[in-house]
TORNUMI-831913 format. One line per field, with one value per residue (C-alpha): residue number from 1; x negated, y, z. Coordinates in Angstrom, 2 decimals. Each point is the difference from the previous one (the first is absolute). Example, Ala and Ser with C-alpha at 12.3 -4.5 7.8 and 13.67 -1.06 7.14 Angstrom:
BEGIN
i	[1	2]
c1	[-12.30	-1.37]
c2	[-4.50	3.44]
c3	[7.80	-0.66]
***
This chain:
BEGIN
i	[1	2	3	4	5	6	7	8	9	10	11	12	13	14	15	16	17	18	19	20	21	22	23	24	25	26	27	28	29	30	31	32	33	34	35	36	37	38	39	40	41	42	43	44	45	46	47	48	49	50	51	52	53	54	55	56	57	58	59	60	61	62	63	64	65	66	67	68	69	70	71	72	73	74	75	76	77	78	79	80	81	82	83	84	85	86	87	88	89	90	91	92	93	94	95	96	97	98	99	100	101	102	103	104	105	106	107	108	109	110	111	112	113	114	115	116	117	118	119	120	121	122	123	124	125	126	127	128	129	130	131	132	133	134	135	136	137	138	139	140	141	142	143	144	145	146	147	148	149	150	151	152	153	154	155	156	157	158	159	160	161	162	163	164	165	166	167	168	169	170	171	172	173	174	175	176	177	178	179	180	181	182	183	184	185	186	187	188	189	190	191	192	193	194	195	196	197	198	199	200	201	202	203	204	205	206	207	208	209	210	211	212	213	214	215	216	217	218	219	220	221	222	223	224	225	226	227	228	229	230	231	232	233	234	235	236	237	238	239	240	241	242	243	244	245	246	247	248	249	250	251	252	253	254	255	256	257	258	259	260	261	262	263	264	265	266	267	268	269	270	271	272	273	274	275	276	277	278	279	280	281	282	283	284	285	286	287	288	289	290	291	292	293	294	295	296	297	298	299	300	301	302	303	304	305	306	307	308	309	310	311	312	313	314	315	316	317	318	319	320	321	322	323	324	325	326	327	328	329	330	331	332	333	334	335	336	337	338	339	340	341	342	343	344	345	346	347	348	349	350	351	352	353	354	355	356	357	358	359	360	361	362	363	364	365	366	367	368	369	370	371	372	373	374	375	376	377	378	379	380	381	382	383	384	385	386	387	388	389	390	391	392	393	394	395	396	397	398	399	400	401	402	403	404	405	406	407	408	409	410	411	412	413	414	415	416	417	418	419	420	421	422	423	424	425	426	427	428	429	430	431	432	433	434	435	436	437	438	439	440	441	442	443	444	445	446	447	448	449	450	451	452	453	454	455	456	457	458	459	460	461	462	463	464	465	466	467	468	469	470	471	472	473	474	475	476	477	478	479	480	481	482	483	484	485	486	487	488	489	490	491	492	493	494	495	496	497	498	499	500	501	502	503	504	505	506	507	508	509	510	511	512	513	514	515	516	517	518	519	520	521	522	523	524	525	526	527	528	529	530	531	532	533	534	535	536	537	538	539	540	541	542	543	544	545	546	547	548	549	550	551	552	553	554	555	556	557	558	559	560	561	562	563	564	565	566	567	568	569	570	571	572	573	574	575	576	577	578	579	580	581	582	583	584	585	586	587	588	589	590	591	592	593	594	595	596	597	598	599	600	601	602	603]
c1	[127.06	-2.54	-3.52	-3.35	-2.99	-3.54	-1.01	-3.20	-1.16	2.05	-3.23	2.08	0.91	-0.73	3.80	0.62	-2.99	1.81	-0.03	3.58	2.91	3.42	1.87	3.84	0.80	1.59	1.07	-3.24	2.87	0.79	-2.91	1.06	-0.25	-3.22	-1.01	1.76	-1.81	-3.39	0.74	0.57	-3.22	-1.89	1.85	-1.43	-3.54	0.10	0.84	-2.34	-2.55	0.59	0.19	-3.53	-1.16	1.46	-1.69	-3.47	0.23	0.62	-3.28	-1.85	1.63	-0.89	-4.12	0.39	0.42	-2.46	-2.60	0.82	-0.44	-3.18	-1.77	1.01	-1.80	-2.97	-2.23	1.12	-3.10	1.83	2.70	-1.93	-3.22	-1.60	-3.49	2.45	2.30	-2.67	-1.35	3.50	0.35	0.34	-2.00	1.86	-3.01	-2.59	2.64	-0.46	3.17	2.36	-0.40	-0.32	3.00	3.18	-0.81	2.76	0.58	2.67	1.57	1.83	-2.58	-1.33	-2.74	-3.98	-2.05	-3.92	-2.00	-3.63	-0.28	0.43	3.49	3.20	1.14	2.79	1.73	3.37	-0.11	-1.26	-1.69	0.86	-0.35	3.03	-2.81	-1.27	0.04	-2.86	-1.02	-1.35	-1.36	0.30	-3.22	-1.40	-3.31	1.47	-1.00	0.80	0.85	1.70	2.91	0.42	-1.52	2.83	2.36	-0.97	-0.12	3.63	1.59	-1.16	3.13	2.26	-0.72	2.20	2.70	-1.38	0.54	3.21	1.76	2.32	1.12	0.86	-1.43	-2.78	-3.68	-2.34	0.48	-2.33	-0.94	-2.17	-1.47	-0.83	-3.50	0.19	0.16	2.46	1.15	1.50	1.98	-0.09	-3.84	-0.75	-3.90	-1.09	-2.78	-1.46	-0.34	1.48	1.43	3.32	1.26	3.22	0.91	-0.01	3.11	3.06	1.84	-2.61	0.36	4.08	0.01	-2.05	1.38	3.54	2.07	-1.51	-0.05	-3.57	-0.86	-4.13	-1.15	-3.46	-2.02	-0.38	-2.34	-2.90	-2.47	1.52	-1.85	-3.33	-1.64	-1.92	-3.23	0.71	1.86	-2.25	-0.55	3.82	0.44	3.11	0.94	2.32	2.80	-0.25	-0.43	3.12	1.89	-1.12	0.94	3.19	0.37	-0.51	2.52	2.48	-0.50	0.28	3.69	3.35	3.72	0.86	-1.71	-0.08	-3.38	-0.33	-3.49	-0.84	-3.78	-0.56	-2.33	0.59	3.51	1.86	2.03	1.23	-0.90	2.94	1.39	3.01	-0.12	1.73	-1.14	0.79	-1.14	0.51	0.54	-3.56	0.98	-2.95	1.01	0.14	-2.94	-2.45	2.36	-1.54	-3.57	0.12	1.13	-2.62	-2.76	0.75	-0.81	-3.14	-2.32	0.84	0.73	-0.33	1.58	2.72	1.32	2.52	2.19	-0.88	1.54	3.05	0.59	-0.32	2.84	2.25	-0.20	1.10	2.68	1.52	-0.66	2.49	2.29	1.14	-1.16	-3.23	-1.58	-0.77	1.55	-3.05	-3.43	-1.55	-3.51	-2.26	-3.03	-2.46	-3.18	-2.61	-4.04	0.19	2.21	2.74	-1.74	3.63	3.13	-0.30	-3.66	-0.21	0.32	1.90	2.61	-0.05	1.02	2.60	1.43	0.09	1.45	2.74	0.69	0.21	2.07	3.75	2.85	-0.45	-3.81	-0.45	-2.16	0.78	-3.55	-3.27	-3.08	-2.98	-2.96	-3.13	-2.99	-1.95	-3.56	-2.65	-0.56	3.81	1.02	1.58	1.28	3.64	0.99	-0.87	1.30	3.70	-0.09	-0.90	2.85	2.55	-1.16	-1.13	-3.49	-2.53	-3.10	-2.94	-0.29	-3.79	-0.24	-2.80	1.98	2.83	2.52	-0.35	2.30	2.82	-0.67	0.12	2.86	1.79	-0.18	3.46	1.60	-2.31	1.57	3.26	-0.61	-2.36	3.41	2.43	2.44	2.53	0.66	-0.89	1.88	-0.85	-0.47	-0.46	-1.76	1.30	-1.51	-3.81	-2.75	-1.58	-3.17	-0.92	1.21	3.58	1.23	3.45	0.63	2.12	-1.52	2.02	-2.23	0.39	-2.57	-0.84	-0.18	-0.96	1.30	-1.72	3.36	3.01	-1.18	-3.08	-1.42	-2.54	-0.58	-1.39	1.01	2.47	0.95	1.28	1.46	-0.22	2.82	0.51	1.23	1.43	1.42	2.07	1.19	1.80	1.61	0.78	-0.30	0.74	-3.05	2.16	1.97	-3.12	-1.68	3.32	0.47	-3.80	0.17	3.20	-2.12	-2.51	2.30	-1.69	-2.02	-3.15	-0.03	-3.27	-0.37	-0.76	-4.28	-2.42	-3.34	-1.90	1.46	-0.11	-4.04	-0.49	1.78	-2.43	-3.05	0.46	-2.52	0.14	-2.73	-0.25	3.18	-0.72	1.78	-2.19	0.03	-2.61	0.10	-0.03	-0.09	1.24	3.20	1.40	2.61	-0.17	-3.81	1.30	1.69	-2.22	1.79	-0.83	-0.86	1.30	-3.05	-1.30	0.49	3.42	-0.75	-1.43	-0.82	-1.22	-2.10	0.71	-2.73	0.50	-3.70	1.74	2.20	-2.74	1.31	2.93	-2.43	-2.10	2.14	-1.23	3.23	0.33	2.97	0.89	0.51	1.06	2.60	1.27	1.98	-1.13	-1.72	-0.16	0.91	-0.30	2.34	2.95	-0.26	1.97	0.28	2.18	3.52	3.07	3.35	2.41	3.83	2.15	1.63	3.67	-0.82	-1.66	3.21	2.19	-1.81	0.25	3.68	0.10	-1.86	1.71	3.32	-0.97	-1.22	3.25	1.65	-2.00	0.46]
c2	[-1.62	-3.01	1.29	-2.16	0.93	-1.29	-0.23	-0.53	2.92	-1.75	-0.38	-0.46	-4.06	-2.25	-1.26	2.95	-1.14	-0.43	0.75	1.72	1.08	0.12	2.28	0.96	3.54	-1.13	1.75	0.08	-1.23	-3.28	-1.77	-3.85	1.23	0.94	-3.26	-1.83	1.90	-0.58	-3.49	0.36	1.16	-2.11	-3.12	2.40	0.29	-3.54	-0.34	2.12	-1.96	-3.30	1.84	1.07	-2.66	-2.30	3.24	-0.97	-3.63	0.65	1.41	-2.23	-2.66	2.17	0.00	-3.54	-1.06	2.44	-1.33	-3.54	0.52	1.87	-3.09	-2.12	1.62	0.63	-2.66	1.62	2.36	0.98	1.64	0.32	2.30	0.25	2.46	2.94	-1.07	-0.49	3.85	1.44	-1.83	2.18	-1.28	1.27	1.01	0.92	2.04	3.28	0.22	0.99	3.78	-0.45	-0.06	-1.05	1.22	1.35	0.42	-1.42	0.04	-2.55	-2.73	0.04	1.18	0.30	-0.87	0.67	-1.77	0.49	2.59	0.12	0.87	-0.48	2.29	-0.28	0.75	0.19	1.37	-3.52	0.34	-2.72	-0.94	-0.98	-0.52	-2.91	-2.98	-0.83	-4.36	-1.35	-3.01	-2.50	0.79	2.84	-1.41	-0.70	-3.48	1.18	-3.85	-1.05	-0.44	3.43	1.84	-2.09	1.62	3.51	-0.42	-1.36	2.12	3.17	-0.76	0.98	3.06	1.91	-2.24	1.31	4.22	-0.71	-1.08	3.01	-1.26	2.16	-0.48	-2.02	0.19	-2.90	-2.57	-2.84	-3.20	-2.36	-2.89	-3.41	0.66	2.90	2.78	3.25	2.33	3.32	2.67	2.72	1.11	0.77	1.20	-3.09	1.75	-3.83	-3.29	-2.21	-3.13	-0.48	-3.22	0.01	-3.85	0.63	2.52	-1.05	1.21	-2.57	-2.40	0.09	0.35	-2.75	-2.41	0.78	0.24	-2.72	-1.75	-0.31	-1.44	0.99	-2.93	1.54	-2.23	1.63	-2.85	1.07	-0.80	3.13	2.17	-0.63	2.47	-1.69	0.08	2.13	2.84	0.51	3.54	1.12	-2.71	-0.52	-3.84	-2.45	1.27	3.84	-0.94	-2.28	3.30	2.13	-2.44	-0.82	4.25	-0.47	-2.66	1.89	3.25	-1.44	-1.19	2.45	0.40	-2.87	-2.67	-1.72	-0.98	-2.08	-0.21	-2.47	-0.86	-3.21	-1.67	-3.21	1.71	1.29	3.52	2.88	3.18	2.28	3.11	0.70	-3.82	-0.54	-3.68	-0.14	1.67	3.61	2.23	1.48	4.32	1.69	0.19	-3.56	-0.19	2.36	-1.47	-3.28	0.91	1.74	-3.46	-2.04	2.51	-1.17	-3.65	-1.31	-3.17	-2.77	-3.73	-2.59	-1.26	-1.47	0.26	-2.09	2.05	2.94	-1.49	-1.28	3.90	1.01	-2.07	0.84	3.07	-0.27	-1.73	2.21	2.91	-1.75	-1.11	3.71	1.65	1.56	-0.96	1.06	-3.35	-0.32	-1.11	-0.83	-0.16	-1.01	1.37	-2.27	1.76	-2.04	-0.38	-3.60	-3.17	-1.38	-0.55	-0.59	-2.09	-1.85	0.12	-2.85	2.20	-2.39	-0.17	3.19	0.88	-2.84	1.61	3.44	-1.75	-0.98	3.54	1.46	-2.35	0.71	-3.07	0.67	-0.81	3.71	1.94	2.82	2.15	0.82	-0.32	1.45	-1.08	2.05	-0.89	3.22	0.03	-1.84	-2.48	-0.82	-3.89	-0.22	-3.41	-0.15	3.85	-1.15	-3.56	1.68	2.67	-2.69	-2.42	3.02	1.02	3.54	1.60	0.04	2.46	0.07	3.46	1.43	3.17	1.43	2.85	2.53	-1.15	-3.99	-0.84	2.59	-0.82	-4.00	0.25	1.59	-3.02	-0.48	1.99	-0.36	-3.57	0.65	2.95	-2.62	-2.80	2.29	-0.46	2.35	3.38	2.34	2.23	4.06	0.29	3.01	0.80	1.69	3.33	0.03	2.55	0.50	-1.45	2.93	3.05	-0.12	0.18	-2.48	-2.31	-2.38	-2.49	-1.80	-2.55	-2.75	-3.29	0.16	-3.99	-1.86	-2.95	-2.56	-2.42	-0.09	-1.89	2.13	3.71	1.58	3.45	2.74	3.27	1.61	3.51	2.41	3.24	2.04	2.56	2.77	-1.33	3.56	0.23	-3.41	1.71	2.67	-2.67	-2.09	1.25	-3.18	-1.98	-3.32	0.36	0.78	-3.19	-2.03	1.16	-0.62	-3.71	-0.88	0.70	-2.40	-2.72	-2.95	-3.05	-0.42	-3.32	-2.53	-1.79	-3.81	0.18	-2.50	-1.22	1.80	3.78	-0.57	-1.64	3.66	2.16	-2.05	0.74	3.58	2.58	3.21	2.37	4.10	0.54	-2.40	-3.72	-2.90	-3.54	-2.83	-3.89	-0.57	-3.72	1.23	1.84	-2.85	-2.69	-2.02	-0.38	-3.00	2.96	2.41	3.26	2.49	3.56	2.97	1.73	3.90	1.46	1.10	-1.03	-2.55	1.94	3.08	2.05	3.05	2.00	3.72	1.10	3.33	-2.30	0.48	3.67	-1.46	0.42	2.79	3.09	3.13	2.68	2.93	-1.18	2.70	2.17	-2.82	-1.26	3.08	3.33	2.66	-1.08	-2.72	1.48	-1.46	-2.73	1.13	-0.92	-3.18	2.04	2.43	-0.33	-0.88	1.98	-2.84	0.10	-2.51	-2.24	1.47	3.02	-0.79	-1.73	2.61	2.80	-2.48	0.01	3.50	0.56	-1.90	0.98	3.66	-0.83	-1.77	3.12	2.52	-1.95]
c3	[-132.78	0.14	-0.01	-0.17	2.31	0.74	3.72	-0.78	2.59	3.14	2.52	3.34	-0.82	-2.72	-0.23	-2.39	-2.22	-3.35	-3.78	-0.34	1.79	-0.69	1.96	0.11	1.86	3.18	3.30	2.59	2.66	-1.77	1.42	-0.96	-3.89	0.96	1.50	-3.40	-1.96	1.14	0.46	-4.02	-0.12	1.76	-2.18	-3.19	1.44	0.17	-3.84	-1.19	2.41	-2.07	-3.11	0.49	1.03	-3.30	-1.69	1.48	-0.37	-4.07	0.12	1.62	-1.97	-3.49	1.23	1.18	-3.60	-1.05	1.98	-1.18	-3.66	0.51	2.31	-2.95	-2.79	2.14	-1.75	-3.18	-1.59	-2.32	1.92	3.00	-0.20	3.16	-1.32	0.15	2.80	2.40	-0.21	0.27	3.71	3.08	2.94	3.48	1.62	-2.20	-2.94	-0.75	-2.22	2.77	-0.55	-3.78	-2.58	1.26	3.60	2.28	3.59	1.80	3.69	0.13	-0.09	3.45	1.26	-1.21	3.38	-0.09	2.90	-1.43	2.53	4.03	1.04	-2.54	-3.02	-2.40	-2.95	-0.70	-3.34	-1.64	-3.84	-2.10	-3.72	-2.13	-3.02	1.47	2.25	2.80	0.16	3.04	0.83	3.32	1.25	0.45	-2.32	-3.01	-1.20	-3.54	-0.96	-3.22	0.83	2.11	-3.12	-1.82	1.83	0.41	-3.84	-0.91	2.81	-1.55	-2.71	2.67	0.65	-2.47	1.53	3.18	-0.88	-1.70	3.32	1.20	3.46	3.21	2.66	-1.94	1.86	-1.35	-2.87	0.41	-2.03	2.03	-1.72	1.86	-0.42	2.79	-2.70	0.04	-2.16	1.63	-1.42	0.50	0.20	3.62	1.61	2.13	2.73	0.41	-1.59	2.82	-0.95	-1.24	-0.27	-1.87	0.53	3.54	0.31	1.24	-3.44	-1.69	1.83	0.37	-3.66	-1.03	2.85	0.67	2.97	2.60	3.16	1.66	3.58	0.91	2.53	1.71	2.03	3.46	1.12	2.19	-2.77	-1.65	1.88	-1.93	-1.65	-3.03	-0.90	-3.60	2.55	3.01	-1.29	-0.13	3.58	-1.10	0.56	-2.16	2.22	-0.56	-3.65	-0.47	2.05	-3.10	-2.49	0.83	0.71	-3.45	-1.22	2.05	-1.71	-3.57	0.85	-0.95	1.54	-1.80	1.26	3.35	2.40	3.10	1.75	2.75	1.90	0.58	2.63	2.28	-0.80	-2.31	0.56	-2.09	-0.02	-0.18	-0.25	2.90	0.56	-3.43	-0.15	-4.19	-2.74	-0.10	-3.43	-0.80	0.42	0.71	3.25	0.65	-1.37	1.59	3.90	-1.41	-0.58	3.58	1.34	-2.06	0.98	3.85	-0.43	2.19	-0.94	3.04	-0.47	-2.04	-3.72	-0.96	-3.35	-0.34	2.80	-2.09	-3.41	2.11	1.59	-3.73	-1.15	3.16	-0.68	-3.78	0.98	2.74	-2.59	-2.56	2.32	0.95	-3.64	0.88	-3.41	-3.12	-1.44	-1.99	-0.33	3.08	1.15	2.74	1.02	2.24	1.12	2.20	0.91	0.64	0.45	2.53	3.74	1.02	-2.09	-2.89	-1.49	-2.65	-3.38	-1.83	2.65	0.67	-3.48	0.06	3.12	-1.89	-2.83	1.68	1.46	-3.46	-1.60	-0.12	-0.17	-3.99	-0.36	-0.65	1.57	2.27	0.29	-2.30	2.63	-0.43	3.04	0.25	2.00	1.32	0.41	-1.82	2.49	0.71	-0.42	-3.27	-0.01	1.27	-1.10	-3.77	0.34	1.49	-2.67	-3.06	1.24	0.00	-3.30	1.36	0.21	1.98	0.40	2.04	0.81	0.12	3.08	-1.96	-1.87	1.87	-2.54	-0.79	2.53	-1.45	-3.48	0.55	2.17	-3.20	-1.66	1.50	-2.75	-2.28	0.00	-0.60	-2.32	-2.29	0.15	-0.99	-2.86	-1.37	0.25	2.60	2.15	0.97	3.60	2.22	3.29	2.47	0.71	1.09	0.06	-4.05	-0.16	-2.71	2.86	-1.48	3.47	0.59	-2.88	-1.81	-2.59	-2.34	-1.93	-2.21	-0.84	-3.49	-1.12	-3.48	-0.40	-1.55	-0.85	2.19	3.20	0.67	0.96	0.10	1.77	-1.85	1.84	2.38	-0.92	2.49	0.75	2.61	1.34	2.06	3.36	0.63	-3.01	0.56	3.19	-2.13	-1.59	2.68	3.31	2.23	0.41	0.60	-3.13	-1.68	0.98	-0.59	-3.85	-0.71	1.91	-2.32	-2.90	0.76	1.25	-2.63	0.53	-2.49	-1.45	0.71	-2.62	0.15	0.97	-1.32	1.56	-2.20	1.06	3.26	-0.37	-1.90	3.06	2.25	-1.90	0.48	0.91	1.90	0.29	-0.26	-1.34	-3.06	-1.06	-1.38	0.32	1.33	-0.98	4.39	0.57	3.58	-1.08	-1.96	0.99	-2.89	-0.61	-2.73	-2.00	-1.69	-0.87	-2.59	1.72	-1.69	-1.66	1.51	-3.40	-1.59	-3.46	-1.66	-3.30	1.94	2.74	1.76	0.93	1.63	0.86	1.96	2.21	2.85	-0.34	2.31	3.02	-0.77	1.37	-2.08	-0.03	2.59	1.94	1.42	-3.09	-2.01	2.60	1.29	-1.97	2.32	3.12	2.84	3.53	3.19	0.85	2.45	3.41	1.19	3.25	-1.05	1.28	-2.75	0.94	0.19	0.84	2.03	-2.82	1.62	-1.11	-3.04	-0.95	1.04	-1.80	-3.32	0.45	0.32	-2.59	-2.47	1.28	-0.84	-3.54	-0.67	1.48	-2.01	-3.45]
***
């Protein structure tokens, strides 16, 4: 007699981490049936693994269209009141709703730290509020623009969408605007107002960009080792800066896409992880191997940036030649203080000779590039003349603020996220630490487009959700096959659509500052000076203003954390020190077997 069981209460090994049995009452001593039948199964875990996730992308898909047909009515008054809106928002560090109606407490969403005090205390037992949902803004002073009181306005629609999703293993649901805004769900105590920049996460960014290719060339010259003028307080020089920003660029890429860096000097070399002279895939992993290698890198020698462009295309060719590619986009990075001491130095055949580089047999074009000249007495000349001629960007990047370098180096995606055309794709990260205390995570997220006719999109949103990394485990216990299902899913190339002067003059005219976007008529920043551009306006509607007096509120912390964060009280953290029993994996395997053999036997 078949009977159907839940092992959700198996501790000793995740392979038994499933939804439902089925067993069949066999003899203990016919152990190959039992092997069969747990490689049944596993091939069932697997199932319900893609069924859940098909279950997760319908909902993300269902508040993706949400979203859109709320941005569009947001210049209507009529079916858009703001007055009452605005008092009904949830600020995530200054609410005192969280204890209020629709308050519950909850273990499974991480953990509550509070750090106001010497020494470390936690809470387990996390309060949260299913009532409402908390906004935040990219900086931690809230600029209360426009067009970010234009969003915290529209976005507020969603939020029945937001309580009606019934997903397990669901943690966060976020909407994050391209202004820098979020909207969370569900309601969580926030003990300060730190920044929060939504546009730089990896889910953004993979969202909004697609799966990509992206070589970072950092000038190692000598003259790297200057500290300017604007950061003789912090003493950190143009070198230690460029380390930090492309840390940054590095940490905003996903499983899917693949990264190269290389230094350049009076030579040109790589910097790699195990000597893998190609790109490798972007795990996080890779990734944080990478940064350890970049972080190693010493000032010495002279320029030469044509070897540097030359390395760069090497090494996207070896990377296709033996499939180490994402098969998409691609995009070069060139960071420098100055101009070429060494190689070619004459701009315009510089830009000829990177011309030819990037040009394949069918006139096409085989990489986006994007230069950036750091410090605000850098020589501008040949990094903007190389960038114009490939029809790229370039930025001169000011070292007076922490994060202008990191925010002008995400221009990169910003680029192909403003060209895009078509649909777009879900994609999901691989697991990382929750920003929000989650613990382990999985994000699924989606770009949320309008499209003004059929060649052209623009980005409104990217709306994400957040899962239980553990609870994926139950449902999939092999890590590999994990990452291979959610890869396959994301297998798609975003289309660029066909750019004209005028969008690219608009990309170039750009401003980053304190979390905020705006745009400046820069004589500097333009290759076409014989082309004036219209720049997009820093209001979203013509017809009307939004004006939230309370959105200071955003940095003006006023709750009780601890009571409003915590159901019960916070204890002191556990010590790292303590020892974790562990057993050898032999006979962790064999007590699995034995275990499951027995159940089998029993049933």
């Amino acid at each position: 007699m078949e009977k159907i069981m839940c092992l959700w209460w198996l501790p000793i090994h995740h392979f038994f981490h499933c939804k439902m049995f089925v067993f069949s009452r066999i003899n203990t001593t016919k152990f190959w049936s039992s092997i069969l039948l747990l490689v049944l199964v596993s091939q069932a875990c697997q199932g319900d693994f893609s069924i859940f996730l098909d279950d997760v992308e319908n909902e993300i898909n269902k508040l993706s269209a949400k979203t859109l047909s709320l941005h569009r009515g947001v210049c209507n008054e009529l079916s858009l009141d703001c007055t009452s809106v605005f008092e009904k928002n949830s600020f995530a560090c200054s609410t005192d709703e969280i204890e209020g109606e629709g308050s519950y407490c909850s273990s499974e969403q991480g953990t509550a730290y509070y750090t106001s005090e010497p020494g470390c205390s936690q809470c387990k037992n996390r309060r949260l509020n299913q009532a409402h949902s908390l906004v935040r803004t990219a900086s931690s002073r809230c600029t209360c623009q426009d067009m970010m009181n234009a969003d915290m306005c529209w976005t507020k629609g969603v939020e029945d969408d937001l309580k009606t999703t019934n997903l397990s293993g669901l943690l966060w649901q976020q909407i994050a605007t391209t202004n820098g805004f979020t909207r969370l769900y569900p309601g969580s105590a926030q003990e300060e107002c730190y920044s929060y920049d939504p546009r730089l996460r990896a889910w953004f960014v993979a969202a909004s960009a697609g799966p990509k290719d992206v070589v970072v060339l950092i000038d190692s010259s000598a003259s790297m080792s200057l500290v300017p003028s604007s950061r003789q307080a912090s003493n950190l020089s143009l070198m230690q800066l460029a380390k930090q920003a492309v840390s940054h660029v590095l940490s905003t890429l996903t499983f899917v896409d693949y990264v190269a860096v290389a230094k350049f000097s009076t030579e040109s070399e790589q910097v790699t992880v195990d000597e893998v002279y190609t790109l490798i895939q972007a795990t996080r992993d890779n990734v944080n191997a990478l940064i350890e290698e970049v972080n190693k890198i010493q000032p010495e020698g002279h320029t030469n940036f044509e070897q540097a462009f030359r390395l760069a295309f090497r090494v996207l060719e070896r990377s296709a030649s033996v499939g180490r590619t994402t098969a998409c986009n691609k995009a070069i990075l060139f960071m420098t203080d100055g101009s070429p001491t060494r190689g070619e130095d004459d701009p315009t055949t510089l830009a000829e000779i990177v011309d030819g580089l990037n040009t394949r047999s069918d006139g096409t074009k085989i990489a986006s590039i994007f230069t950036y000249s750091i410090s605000e007495v850098a020589e501008t000349e040949i990094s903007k003349h190389i960038a114009c001629s490939a029809h790229g960007l370039w930025s001169q990047v000011e070292t007076d603020t922490a994060a202008s370098l990191q925010e002008q180096l995400s221009q990169y995606y910003e680029y192909f996220s403003t060209l895009h055309k078509g649909p777009s794709g879900i994609i999901w990260t691989e697991p990382y630490l929750d920003a929000f205390g989650a613990d382990m995570v999985v994000t699924g997220a989606k770009a949320v487009y309008e499209s003004s006719d059929a060649s052209q999109s623009k980005l409104v949103a990217v709306v994400a959700m957040d899962i239980s990394y553990a609870y994926i485990q139950k449902l999939e216990s092999n890590k590999a096959a994990m990452m291979t299902e959610l890869q396959r899913r994301q297998a798609f190339c975003p289309n660029i659509a066909m750019y004209s002067n005028c969008e690219l003059e608009v990309l170039r005219q750009k401003v980053y500052a304190g979390g905020s976007v705006s745009y400046e008529r820069n004589p500097d920043k333009i290759c076409d000076a014989s082309n004036i551009c219209p720049l997009p306006n820093d209001t979203a509607c013509p017809n009307r203003a939004f004006r939230y007096d309370k959105c200071t509120q955003h940095s003006q912390a006023t709750l009780d954390y601890k009571e409003a964060a915590c159901c019960g009280q916070f204890l002191p953290c556990q010590s790292s020190n303590v020892p974790s029993v562990t057993m050898s994996p032999i006979l962790n395997a064999a007590l699995t077997l034995l275990l499951a053999i027995i159940v089998c036997g029993l049933l």
